[in-house]
C-alpha positions as CSV (number, residue, x, y, z in Angstrom):
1,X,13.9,12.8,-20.5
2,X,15.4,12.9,-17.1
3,X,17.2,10.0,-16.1
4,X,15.9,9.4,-12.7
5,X,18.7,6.7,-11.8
6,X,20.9,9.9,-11.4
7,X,18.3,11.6,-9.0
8,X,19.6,12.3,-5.6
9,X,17.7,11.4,-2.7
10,X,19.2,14.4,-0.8
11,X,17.3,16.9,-3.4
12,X,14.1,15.7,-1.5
13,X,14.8,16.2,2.1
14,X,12.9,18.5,4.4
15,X,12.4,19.0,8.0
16,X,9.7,17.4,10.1
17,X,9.5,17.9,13.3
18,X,8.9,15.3,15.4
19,X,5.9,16.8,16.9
20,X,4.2,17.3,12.9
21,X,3.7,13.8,12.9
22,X,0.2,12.9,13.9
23,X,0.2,10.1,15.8
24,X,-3.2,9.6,16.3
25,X,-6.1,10.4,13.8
26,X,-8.5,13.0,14.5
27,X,-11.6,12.2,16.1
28,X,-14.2,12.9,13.1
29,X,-11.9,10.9,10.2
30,X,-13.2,13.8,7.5
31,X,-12.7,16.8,9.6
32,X,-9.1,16.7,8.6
33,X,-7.8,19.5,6.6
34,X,-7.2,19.0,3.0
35,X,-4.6,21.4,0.9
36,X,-5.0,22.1,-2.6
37,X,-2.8,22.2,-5.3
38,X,-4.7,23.7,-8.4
39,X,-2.2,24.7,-11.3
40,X,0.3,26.0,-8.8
41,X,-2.1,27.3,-6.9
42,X,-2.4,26.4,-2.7
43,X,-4.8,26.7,-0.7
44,X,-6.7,25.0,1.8
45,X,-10.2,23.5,3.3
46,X,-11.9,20.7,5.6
47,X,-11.7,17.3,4.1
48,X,-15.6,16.4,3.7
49,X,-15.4,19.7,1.0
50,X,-13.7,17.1,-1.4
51,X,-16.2,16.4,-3.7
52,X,-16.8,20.5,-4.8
53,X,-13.2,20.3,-6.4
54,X,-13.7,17.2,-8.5
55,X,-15.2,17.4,-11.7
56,X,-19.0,15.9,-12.4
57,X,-18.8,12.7,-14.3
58,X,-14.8,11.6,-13.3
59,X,-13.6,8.5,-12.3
60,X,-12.8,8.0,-8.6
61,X,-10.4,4.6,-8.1
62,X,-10.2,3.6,-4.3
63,X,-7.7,0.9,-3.0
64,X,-9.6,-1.5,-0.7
65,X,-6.8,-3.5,0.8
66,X,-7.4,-4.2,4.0
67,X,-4.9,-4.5,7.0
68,X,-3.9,-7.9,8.2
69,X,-2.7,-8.6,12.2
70,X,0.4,-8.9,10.7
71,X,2.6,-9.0,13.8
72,X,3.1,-12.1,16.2
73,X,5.1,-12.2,19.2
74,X,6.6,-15.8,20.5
75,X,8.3,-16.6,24.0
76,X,11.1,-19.0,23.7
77,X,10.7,-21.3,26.3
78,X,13.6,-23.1,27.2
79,X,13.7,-27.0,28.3
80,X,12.9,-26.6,32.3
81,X,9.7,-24.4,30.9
82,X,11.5,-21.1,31.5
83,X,10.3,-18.3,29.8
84,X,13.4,-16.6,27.1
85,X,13.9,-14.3,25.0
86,X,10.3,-12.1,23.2
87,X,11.2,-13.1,19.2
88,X,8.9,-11.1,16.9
89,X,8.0,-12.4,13.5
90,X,6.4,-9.9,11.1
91,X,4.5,-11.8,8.2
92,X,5.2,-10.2,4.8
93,X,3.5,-12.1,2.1
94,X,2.0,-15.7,1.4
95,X,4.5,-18.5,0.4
96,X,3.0,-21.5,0.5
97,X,0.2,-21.1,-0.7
98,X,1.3,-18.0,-2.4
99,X,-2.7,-16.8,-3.1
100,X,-3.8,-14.7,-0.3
101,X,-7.1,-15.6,-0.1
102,X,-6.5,-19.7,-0.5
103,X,-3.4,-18.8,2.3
104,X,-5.9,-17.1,4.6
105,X,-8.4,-19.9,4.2
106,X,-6.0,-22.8,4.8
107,X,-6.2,-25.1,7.9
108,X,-2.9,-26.8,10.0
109,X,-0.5,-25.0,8.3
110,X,0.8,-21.6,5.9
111,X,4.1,-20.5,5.3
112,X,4.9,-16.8,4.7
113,X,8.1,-14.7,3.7
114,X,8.4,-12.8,7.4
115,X,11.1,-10.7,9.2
116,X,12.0,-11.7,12.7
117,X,12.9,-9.4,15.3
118,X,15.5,-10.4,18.3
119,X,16.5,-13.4,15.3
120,X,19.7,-13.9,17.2
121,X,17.5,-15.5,20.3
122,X,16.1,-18.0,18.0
123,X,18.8,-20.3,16.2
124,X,16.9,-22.9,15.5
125,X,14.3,-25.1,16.6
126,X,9.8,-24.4,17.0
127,X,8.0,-21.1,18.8
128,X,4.8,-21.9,20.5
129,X,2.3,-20.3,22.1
130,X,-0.8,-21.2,23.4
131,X,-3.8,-19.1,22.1
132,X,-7.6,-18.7,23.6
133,X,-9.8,-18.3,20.6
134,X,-13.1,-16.0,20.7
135,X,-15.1,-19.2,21.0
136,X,-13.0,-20.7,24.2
137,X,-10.7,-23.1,22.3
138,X,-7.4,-23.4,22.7
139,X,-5.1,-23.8,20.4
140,X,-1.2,-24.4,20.0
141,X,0.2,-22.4,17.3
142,X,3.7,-23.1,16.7
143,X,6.0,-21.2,13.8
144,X,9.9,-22.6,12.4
145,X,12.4,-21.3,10.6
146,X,12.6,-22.9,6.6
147,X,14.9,-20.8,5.0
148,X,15.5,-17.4,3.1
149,X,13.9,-16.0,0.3
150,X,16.1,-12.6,-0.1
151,X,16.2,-10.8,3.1
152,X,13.1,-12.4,4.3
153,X,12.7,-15.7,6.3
154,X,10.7,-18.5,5.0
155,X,8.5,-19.1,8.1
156,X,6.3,-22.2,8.6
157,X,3.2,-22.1,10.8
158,X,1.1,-24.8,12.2
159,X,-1.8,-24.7,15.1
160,X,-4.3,-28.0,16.2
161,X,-8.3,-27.0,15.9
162,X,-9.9,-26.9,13.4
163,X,-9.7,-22.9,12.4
164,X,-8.4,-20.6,9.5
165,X,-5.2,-19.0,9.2
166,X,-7.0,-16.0,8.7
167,X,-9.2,-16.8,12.2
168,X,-5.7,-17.4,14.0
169,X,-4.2,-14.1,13.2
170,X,-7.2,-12.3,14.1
171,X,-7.2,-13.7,17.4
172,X,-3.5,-14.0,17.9
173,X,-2.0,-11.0,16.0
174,X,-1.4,-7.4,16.9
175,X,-2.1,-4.7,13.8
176,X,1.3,-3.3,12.6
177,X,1.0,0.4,12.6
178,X,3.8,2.5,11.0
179,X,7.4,2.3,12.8
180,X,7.8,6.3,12.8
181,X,4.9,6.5,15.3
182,X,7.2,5.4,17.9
183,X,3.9,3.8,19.7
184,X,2.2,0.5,20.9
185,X,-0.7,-0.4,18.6
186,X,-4.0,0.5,20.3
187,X,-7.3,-1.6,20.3
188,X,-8.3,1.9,18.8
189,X,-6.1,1.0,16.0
190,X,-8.0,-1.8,14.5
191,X,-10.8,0.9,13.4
192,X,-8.9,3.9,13.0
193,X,-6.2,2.3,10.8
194,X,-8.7,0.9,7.9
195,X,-10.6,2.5,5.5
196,X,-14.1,2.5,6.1
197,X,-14.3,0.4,2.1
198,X,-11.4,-1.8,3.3
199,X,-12.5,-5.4,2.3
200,X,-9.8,-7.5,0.7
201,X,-7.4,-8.8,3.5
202,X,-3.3,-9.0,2.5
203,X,-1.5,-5.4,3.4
204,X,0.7,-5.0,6.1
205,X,0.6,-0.9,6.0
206,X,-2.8,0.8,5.4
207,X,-3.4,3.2,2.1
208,X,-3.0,6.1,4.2
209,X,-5.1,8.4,1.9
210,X,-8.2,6.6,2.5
211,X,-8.5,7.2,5.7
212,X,-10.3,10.7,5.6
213,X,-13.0,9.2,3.7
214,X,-16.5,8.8,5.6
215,X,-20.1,7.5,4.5
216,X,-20.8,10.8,4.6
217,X,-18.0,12.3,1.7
218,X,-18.7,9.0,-0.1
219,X,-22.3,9.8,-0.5
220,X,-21.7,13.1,-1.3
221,X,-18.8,11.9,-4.2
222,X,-22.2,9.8,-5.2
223,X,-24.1,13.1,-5.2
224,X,-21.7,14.9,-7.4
225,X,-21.8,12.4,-10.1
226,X,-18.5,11.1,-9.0
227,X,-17.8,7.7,-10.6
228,X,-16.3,5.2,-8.1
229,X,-14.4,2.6,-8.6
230,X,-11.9,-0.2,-6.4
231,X,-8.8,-2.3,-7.3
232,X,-6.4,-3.8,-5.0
233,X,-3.0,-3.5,-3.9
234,X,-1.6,-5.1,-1.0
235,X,0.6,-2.5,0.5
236,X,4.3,-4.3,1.6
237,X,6.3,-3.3,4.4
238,X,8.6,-1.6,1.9
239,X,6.7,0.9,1.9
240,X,8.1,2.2,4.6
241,X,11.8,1.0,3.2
242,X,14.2,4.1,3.3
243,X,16.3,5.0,0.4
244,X,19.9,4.5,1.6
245,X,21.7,5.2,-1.8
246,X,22.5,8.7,-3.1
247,X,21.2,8.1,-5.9
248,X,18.2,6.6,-6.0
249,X,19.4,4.1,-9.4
250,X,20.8,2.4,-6.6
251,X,17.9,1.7,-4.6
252,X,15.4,-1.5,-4.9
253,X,11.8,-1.1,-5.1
254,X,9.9,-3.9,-3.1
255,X,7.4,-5.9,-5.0
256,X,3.9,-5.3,-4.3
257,X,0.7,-7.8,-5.8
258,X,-2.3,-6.0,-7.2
259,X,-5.8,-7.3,-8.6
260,X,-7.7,-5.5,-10.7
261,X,-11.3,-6.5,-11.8
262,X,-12.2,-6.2,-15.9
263,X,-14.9,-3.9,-15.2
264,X,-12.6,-1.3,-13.4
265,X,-10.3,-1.4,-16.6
266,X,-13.4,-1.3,-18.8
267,X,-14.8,1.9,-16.4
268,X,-11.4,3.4,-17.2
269,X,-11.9,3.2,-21.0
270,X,-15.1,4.5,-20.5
271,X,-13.4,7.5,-18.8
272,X,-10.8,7.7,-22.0
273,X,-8.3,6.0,-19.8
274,X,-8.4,9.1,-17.1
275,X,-8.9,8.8,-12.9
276,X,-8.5,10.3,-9.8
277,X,-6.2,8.2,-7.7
278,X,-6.5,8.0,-3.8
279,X,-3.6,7.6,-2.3
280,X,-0.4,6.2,-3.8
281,X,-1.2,2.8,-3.9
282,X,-3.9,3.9,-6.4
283,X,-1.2,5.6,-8.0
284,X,1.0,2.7,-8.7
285,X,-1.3,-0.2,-9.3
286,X,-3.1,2.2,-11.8
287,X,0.4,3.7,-13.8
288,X,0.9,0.2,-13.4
289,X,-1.7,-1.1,-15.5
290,X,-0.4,1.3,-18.7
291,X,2.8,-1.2,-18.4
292,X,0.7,-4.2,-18.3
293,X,-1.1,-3.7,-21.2
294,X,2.3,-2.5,-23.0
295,X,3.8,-6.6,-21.6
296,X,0.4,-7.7,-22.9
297,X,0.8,-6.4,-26.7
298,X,4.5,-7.6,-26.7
299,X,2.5,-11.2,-25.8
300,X,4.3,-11.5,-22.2
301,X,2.6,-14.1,-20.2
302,X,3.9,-12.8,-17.2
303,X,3.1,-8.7,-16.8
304,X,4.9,-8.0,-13.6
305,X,6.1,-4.4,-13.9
306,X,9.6,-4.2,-13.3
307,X,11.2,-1.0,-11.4
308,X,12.7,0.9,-14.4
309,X,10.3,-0.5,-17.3
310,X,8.6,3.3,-17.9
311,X,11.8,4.5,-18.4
312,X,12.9,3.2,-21.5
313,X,11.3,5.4,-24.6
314,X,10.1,2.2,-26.8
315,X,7.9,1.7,-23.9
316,X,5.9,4.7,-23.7
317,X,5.0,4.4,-27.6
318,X,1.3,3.0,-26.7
319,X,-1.6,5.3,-26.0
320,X,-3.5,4.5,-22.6
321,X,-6.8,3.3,-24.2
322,X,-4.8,0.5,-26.8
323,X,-2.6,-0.3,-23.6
324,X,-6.2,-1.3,-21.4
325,X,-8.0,-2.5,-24.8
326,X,-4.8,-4.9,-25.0
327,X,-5.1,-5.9,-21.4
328,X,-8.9,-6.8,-21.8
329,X,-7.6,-9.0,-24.5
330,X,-5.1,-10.4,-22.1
331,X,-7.8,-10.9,-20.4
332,X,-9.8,-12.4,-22.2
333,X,-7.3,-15.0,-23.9
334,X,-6.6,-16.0,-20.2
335,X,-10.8,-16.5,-19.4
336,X,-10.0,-13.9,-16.5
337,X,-12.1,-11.6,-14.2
338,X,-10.0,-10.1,-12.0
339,X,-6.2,-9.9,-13.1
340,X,-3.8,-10.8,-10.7
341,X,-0.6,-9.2,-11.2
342,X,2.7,-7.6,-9.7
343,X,4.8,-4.5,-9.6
344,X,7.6,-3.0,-8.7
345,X,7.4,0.5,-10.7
346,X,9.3,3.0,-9.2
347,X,7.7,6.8,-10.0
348,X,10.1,9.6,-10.4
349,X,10.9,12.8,-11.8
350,X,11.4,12.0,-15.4
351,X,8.1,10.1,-15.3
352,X,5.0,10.9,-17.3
353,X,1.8,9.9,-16.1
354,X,-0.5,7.7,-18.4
355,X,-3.6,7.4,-16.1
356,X,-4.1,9.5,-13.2
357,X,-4.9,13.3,-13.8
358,X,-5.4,14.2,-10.1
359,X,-4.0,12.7,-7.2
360,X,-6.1,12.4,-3.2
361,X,-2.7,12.0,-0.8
362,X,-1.0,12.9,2.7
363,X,2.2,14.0,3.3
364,X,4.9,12.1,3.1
365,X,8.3,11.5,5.0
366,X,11.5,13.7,3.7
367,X,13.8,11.1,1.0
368,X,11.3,8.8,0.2
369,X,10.0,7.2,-2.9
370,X,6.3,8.4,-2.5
371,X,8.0,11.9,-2.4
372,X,9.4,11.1,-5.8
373,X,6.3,9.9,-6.8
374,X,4.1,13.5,-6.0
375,X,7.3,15.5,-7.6
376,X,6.9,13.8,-11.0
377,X,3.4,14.4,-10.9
378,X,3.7,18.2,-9.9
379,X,6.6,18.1,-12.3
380,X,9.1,19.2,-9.4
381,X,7.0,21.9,-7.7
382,X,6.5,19.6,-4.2
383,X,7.8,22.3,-2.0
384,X,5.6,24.4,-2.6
385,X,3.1,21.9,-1.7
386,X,5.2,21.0,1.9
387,X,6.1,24.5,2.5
388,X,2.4,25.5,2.9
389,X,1.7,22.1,4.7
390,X,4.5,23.1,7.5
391,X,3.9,26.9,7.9
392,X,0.4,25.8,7.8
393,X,-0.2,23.7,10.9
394,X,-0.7,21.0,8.5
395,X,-0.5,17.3,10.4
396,X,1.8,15.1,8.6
397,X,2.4,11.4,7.5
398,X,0.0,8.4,8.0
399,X,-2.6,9.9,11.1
400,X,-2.5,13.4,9.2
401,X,-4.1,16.0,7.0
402,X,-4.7,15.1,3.5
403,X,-4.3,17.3,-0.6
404,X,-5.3,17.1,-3.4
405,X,-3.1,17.3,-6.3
406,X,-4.0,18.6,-9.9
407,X,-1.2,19.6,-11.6
């Protein structure tokens, strides 16, 4: 087996032209094009044809994450009420509590692992700001500084009224749309940057690939005796984390949380452990699960999957359906419904794929880790994909086109 720790992020490079990168959706969300990959094979079509290249009676596995407000802007105001410096505070992930949906439901106060822009403005001391609710309230919301967790800050936030912190970042925060845009969010990005099955609040980047997807090419996966099924993944800023090392054994996966209901992994033994992924985030959480069940046989309590895990041969010696039927067990010892879980799998050339036999994705930036991730499954032939994509008109990254993979 290739070791990908000796993979160099160079090898993946291409170039994108600035003006490739869509940065704004099309109007009609499944009149996108879609490329095709079939055995080598490229061509091309309108996304709402989707569901004549799948087979009758697969398993379809959506990620319904939904985007949080995630960005918050303070003033510093200094002691004769002058207006400072504009500090920006980018929540991450839940601290305290560390659940997402008991953090979002929590009153007076949350803490959350954040990054602060303009952080040499603000040595020490509260933010506040003064927010009009939907309702007419106001309230004071007011954020401090609590420490490090890695390279994140340990943030504290507290408001008067009696609302959610879900309801205060709604009203108070701005939706963080990807850095490579080189844009202001819109109020147009609120709709255009979810999926239309988004439901489960907690990502700070949308899953990309699900955006295409209407009413319309759901009904018609329904039609074509598609089964569909969700899981969650709440997709982490480091998603968007470049890969500064040469070789990519040098570079960190960020940590993403993931909850999977028993019935999805008991659809997927039903399937004989097979699905069609949409989007990488499907991907993951999915080639993800394989591990979990591996940590659940060796009678691990915890099954986060760490980054180079599928990588060493004695854990690849499971097949998929013992690795699900030992997480159902997991399961079951534990009295759980959904499993909550983590992981920080990194997917490279060198990796073989457990779960996911075709892949739904867009096009990704040049030296990235979701590049690595569509080589290993097209077992290195990605150019050919991205060639086709550039000479094609194809529209690129989160706002463009979409393919779909079968290797």
């Amino acid at each position: 087996m290739l070791n990908p720790k000796n993979i160099h992020i160079a090898d993946y490079n291409y170039d994108l032209p600035d003006e490739r990168i869509a940065k704004f959706p099309l109007t009609e969300r499944d009149a996108s094009k879609l490329l095709i990959y079939n055995q080598g094979e490229v061509s091309e079509d309108v996304f709402s044809s989707l569901p004549k290249y799948l087979p009758s009676g697969a398993l379809m596995v959506f990620n319904n994450t939904k985007v949080i407000q995630a960005r918050l802007h303070f003033r510093k105001i200094s002691v004769d009420g002058v207006q400072g410096a504009l500090i920006e505070v980018f929540c991450l992930e839940p601290a305290v509590p560390n659940d997402y949906q008991l953090n979002f439901s929590q009153k007076r106060m949350v803490q959350w692992y954040c990054l602060v822009g303009n952080l040499k403005k603000w040595k020490e001391g509260k933010l506040m700001r003064e927010i009009e609710m939907p309702d007419g309230e106001r309230v004071t919301l007011a954020c401090e500084r609590k420490g490090l967790h890695g390279t994140s800050h340990v943030i504290e936030f507290t408001w008067d009224g009696n609302y959610t912190w879900a309801e205060l970042l709604d009203a108070v925060g701005e939706l963080p749309i990807p850095p490579y845009l080189n844009r202001e969010t819109q109020e147009s990005d609120k709709t255009t940057y979810q999926t239309v099955y988004s439901k489960i609040k907690g990502s700070v980047a949308a899953p990309t690939a699900g955006l295409h997807f209407t009413k319309r090419v759901l009904d018609a996966l329904d039609e074509a005796g598609i089964d569909r099924e969700e899981l969650t993944l709440h997709v982490g800023a480091g998603t968007f984390k470049p890969v500064k090392s040469e070789e990519i054994g040098d570079h960190d996966m960020h940590t993403e949380h993931i909850a999977v209901r028993r019935q999805t992994i008991e659809k997927l033994i039903a399937h004989g452990g097979e699905a069609i992924a949409v989007g990488t985030t499907s991907v993951r959480t999915l080639e993800s699960l394989y591990y979990m069940g591996i940590l659940a046989q060796q009678g691990a309590e915890d099954l986060h999957v760490p980054q180079w895990m599928p990588y060493e041969p004695t854990n690849c010696q499971l097949s998929t359906l013992n690795s699900l039927h030992s997480l159902l067990s997991y399961m079951d010892t534990h009295h759980l419904d959904v499993l909550h879980s983590s992981t920080q799998i990194i997917i490279a050339p060198g990796y073989e794929y457990h779960i996911v036999r075709r892949m739904v994705t867009n096009f990704h930036q040049p030296q990235s880790t979701l590049l690595l991730l569509v080589s290993a499954f097209l077992k290195g032939d990605w150019k050919k994909v991205y060639d086709y994509a550039l000479s094609h008109d194809f529209r690129f990254l989160s706002y463009g086109d979409s393919s779909l993979l079968i290797p």
